[in-house]
N, C-alpha and C positions, 0 to 999 in steps of 0.2 A: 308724683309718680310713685306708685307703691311696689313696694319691693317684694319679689318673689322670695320663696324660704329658701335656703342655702342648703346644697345640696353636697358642699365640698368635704371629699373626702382624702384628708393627705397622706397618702402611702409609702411615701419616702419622707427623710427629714435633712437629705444630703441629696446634693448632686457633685457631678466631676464634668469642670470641663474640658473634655481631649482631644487634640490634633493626631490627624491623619495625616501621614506624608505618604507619595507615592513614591516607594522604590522603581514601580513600572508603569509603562501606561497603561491604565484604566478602560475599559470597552462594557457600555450598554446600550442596547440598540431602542435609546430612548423618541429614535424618531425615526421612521423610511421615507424617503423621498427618491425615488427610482432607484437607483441601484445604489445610492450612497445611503450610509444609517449610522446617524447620528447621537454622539453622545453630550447629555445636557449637562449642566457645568455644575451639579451636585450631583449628592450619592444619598439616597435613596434609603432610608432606616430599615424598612423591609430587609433589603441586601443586607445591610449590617449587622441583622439582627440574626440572620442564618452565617454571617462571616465571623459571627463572634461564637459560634457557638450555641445560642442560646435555642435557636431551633434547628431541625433538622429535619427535612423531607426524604425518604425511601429512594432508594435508587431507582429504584424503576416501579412505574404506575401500572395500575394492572384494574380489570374491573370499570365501575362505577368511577374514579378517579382518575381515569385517564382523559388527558384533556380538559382537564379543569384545576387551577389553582387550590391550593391547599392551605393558603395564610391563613383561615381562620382557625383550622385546627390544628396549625403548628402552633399560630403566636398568640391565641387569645389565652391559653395556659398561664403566658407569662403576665398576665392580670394581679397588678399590684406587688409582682415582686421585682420587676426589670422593665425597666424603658429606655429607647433612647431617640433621639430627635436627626431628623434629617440632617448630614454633615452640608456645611456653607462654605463658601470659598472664605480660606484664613484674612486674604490682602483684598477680598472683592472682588478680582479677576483671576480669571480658569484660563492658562497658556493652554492650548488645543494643538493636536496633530494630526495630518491625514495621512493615511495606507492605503493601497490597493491591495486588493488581494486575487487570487487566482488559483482556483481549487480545478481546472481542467483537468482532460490525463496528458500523460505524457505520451502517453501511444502511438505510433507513427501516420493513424488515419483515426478521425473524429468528424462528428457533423453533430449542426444542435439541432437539436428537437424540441419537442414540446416541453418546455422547462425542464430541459434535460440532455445532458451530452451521450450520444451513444460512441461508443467504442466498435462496436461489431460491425464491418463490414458488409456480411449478409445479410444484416437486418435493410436494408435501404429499400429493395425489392419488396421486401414483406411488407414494410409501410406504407411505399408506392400502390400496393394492390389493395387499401383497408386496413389492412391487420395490425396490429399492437404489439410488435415484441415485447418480453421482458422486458428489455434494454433502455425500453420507450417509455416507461413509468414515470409519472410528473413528480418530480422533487420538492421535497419540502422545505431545501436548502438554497441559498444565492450560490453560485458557481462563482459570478465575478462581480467586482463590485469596489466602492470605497468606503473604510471607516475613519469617521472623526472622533477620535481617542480625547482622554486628559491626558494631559504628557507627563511624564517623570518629574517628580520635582517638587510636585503642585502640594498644597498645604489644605486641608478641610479640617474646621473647627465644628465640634456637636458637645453637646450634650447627654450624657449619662444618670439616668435611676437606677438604687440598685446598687446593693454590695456585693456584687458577682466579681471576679478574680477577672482582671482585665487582661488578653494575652501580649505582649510585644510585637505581634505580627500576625495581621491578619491576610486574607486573599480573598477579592473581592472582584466582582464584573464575570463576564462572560469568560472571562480568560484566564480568572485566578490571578489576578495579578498581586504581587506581594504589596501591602501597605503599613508601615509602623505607626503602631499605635503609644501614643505620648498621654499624659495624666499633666496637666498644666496648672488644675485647682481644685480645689475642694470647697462648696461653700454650703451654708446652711440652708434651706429651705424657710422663707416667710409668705405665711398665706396672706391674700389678699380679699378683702370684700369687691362686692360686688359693683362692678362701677366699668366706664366706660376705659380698653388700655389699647399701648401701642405695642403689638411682639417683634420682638428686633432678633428671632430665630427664624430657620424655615421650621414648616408645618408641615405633615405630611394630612389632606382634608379627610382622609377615611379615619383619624383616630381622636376628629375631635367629639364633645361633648355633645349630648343631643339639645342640650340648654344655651348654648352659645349662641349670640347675635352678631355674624358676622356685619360689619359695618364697613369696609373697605379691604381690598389686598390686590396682589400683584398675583398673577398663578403661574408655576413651571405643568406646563400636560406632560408627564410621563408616565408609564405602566410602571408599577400596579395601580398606583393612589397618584394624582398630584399633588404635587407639593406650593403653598402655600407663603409667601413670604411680603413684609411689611403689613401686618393684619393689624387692622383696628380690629376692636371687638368687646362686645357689653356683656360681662360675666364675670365668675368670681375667677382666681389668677394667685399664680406662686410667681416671687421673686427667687432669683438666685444669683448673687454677686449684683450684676447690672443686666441682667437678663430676665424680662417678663414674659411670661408667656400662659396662656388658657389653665384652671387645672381642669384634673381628669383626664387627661389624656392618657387612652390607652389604647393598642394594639387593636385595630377594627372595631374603635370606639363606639361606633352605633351600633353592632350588633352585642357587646357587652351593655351598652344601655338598653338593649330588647328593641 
């Protein structure tokens, strides 16, 4: 078998690796299945990478950007000088919670409508005869519903590139919820040739290498990127501590590879 030219480039010489505790429960709406929306038992390096600080999206979208995602040109800046790797459950298993929620009004008279609760009494007649109150506008929200949280407690272990100022607390999920962040090691970076490995992290699959031969893996489907985890795979590879994994990995890796 002839071996292709090496392409590895190592841009850290350090990594850290840090536990996640959840001071609160945790909420992304990594799955819908009718009125319930489910959150998957990891967290998502995306999220973490805007939880840390390191990117930041405008408050409000305006233009050409509304309605579409901004990851590439929040996080592809962070090219070779910060990464970090989907957080994994500390013990293997993710304790989960369910909620119901109910955002109705409180109002003494309500009827639903077209994905939509109206309030206004008069409008009823109006809709009966065609017409479209205000009041009648299709929402872009669930009014009621159930979520499956992470529950308090829960522990994720990741991986860190990058000698960025780590904070004590960060807030993370749809809810901000508080999570303390812990620095448990420090280890050196060894590259590795080119040869066939086993990565024992999650992955997130939008930041890998355009040169990687995936050979096996398990997949988590959630928005934005799925995440990726027990990956065989045929390509060059950094150690860290006991941990292997692909290099090159970077923040919307193929579109930094062109």
């Amino acid at each position: 078998m002839t071996q292709s030219p090496s392409n590895f480039i190592l841009t850290h010489s350090t990594a850290r690796l840090i536990e996640l505790w959840c001071a609160e429960p945790v909420f992304f709406a990594s799955r819908e299945l009718s009125d319930t929306y489910y959150t998957e038992s990891a967290i998502g390096n995306y999220a973490l990478a805007y939880a840390l600080g390191w990117a930041r999206s405008p408050y409000r979208l305006t233009g050409s950007d509304t309605g579409r995602p901004r990851y590439i040109e929040d996080l592809t800046p962070l090219s070779g000088q910060s990464y970090i790797l989907p957080a994994w459950p500390a013990n293997g298993t993710v304790s989960l919670r369910f909620e119901r929620f109910n955002a109705l009004s409180d109002s003494y008279w309500y009827a639903m409508t077209n994905n939509r609760v109206a309030t206004a009494r008069e409008d009823v007649p109006l809709s009966r005869s065609g017409k479209k109150p205000s009041t009648y506008r299709p929402s872009n929200f669930p009014q009621t519903g159930r979520l499956r949280m992470i529950e308090r407690g829960n522990r994720f272990q990741t991986l860190v590139f990058g000698d960025r100022e780590l904070p004590e607390y960060i807030r993370v999920g749809k809810f901000t919820s508080k999570v303390r962040v812990d620095i448990l090691k420090k280890f050196d970076i060894v590259q590795l040739p080119r040869a066939d490995y086993r990565c024992n992290t999650y992955l997130s699959a939008a930041d890998l290498p355009a040169n990687i031969e995936l050979l096996a893996f398990d997949l988590i489907s959630m928005p934005p990127a799925s995440l990726l985890k027990n990956l065989s795979f045929r390509g060059e590879a950094l150690q860290a501590g006991d941990f292997i994994l692909p290099a090159n990995l970077e923040f919307c890796g193929q579109n930094n590879n062109g």
